[in-house]
Each structure stands twice: as C-alpha cells, then as structure tokens.
NUDO-135767 format. One record per residue (C-alpha): x, y, z; residue in three letters. Coordinates in pm, whole numbers, plus 50000, padded with zeros to 5 digits. Example, Ala and Ser with C-alpha at 12.3 -4.5 7.8 and 13.67 -1.06 7.14 Angstrom:
<recs>
51230 49550 50780 ala
51367 49894 50714 ser
</recs>
This chain:
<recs>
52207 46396 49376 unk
51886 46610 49535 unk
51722 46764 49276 unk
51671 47116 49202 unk
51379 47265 49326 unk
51191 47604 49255 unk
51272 47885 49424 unk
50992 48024 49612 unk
50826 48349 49617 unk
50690 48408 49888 unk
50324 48642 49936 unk
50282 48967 50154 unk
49970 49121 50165 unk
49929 49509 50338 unk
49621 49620 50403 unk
49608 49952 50460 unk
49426 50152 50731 unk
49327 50556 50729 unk
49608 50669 50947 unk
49950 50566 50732 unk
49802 50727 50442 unk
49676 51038 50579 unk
49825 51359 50410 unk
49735 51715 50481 unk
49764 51756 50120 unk
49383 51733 49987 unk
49413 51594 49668 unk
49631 51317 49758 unk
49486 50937 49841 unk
49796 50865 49997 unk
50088 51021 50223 unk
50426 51105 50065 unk
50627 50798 50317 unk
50386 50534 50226 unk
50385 50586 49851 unk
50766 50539 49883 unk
50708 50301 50083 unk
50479 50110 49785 unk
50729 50204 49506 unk
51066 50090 49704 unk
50899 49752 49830 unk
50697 49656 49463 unk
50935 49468 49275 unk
51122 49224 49498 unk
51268 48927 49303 unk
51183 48728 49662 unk
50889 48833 49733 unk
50536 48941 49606 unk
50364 49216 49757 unk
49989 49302 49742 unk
49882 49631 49871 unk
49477 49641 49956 unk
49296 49929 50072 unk
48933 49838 50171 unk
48616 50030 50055 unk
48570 50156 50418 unk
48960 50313 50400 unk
48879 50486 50088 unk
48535 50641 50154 unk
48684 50776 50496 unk
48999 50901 50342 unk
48766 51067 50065 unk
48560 51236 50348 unk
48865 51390 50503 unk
49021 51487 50139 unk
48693 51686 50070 unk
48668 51836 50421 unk
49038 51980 50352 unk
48943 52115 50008 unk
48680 52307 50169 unk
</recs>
C-alpha cells in the first residue's frame, strides 16, 4: 500500500508595485480592490500567501499621500 504523504502548501509571494495600490483617498496606503483583494486571498487552506511591499513602494506612495493632503 503507498503511503500517505503530506499535503502540500504551496508559497505565493506578491510584491506589490505603486500603481495597484494607488487611492485618491490620502490617508489610505492602499486602494479599496486590493485590500479585498489581501483579505479574500489570506487564509487559503492550499496555499500560503505573502504580500511584500518594498521600501521604494512605500516612500513613493507616502509622497503622493502627502501631496493629496495638501
């Protein structure tokens, strides 16, 4: 008889760019579709998801936040 193995999970990492999380709302990091997008796709029995946004992301989407608040 084959044995049983492990069932596995597999890995998905996002890394995010400036444009899908672009909002015209200034005090918002990220866009109303892609936080959906995070909370519908975060807890998959299947699958593991890891969402990155780089340091270069985050600085530019901080610029544009703070030139909207002005």
């Amino acid at each position: 008889m084959p044995k049983k193995t492990a069932k596995t999970i597999r890995e998905l990492r996002v890394i995010f760019d400036t444009n899908p999380l672009y909002t015209q709302v200034p005090n918002e990091l990220v866009n109303a579709e892609t936080r959906s997008l995070i909370q519908a796709n975060s807890a998959q029995a299947d699958l593991s998801v890891a969402w990155h946004i780089p340091e270069v992301v985050i600085l530019e989407r901080q610029h544009q936040m703070v030139e909207q608040a002005q």
